[in-house]
MINU-625733 format. One line per field, with one value per residue (C-alpha): residue number from 1; chain; x, y, z. Coordinates in Angstrom, 3 decimals, always signed. Example, Ala and Ser with C-alpha at 12.3 -4.5 7.8 and 13.67 -1.06 7.14 Angstrom:
% residues 2
nr = (1 2)
kette = (A A)
X = (+12.300 +13.670)
Y = (-4.500 -1.060)
Z = (+7.800 +7.140)
This chain:
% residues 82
nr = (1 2 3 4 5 6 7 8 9 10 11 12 13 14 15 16 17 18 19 20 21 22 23 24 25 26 27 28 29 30 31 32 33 34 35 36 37 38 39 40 41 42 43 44 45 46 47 48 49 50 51 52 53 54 55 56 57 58 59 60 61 62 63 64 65 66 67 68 69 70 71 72 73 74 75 76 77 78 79 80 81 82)
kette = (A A A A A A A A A A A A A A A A A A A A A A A A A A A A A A A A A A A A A A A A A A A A A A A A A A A A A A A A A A A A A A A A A A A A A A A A A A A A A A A A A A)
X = (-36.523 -38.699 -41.583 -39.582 -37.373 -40.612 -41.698 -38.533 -38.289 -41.265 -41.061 -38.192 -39.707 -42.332 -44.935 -47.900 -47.007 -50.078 -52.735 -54.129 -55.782 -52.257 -52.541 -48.361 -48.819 -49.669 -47.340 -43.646 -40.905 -39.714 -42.463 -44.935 -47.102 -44.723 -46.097 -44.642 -47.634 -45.789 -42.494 -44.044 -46.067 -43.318 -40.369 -40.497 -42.896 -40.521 -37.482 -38.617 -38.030 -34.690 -32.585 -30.398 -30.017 -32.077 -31.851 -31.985 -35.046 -36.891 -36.150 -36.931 -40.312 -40.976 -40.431 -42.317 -45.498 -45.034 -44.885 -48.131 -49.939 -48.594 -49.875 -52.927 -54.012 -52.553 -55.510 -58.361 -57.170 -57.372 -60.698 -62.359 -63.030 -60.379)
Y = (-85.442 -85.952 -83.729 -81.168 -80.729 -80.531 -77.527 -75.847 -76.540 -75.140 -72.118 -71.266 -71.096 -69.023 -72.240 -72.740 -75.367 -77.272 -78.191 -81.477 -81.000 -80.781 -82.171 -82.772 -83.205 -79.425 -77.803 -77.673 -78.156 -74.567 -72.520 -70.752 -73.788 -76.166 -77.678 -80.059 -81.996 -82.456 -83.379 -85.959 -86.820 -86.622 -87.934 -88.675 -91.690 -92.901 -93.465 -96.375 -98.536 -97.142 -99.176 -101.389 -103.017 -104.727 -102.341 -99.694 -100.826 -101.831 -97.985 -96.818 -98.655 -97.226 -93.760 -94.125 -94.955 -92.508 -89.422 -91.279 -91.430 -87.421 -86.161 -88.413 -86.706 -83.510 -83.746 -84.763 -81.873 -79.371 -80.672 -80.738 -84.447 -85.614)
Z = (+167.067 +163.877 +165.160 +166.261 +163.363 +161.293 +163.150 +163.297 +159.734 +158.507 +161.521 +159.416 +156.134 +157.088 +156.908 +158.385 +161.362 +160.832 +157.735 +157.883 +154.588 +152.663 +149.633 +149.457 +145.239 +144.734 +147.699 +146.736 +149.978 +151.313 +150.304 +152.895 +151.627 +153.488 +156.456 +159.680 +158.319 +154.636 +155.996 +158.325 +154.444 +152.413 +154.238 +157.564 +157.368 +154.974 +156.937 +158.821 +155.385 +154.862 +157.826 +156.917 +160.522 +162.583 +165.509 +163.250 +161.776 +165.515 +166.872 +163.208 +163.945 +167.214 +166.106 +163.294 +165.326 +167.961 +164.879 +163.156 +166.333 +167.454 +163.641 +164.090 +167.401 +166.241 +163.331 +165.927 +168.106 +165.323 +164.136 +167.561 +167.333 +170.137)
């Protein structure tokens, strides 16, 4: 749900979907300079310390890895290097 609510996000905006050279200190959130990227950067990978259950925390965990790994191919693919 993550991923795709980035992309629909920044879809929405008028973003670019993807810029793996973001640099998430100069881009400001719902600007054309947003990015799926950036919301993965800025807030998604966050949410996996914010639980406050143990369950919570394990499927907070397993999401969390499955969006690093998607971005992480997702920047391989983009740079030819996959």
């Amino acid at each position: 749900m993550g991923i795709g609510r980035a992309f629909l996000f920044a879809g929405e905006v008028g973003a670019r979907l993807h810029d793996k050279d973001i640099d998430v200190e100069k881009t400001k959130p719902y600007t054309k300079d947003d990015t799926a990227y950036r919301e993965f950067l800025v807030k998604l990978r966050h949410i996996k310390g914010r639980m406050t259950t143990a369950e919570g925390r394990r499927i907070a965990r397993e999401r969390h890895a499955f969006m690093a790994g998607f971005f992480a191919r997702l920047n391989r693919e983009t740079t030819g290097t996959l």
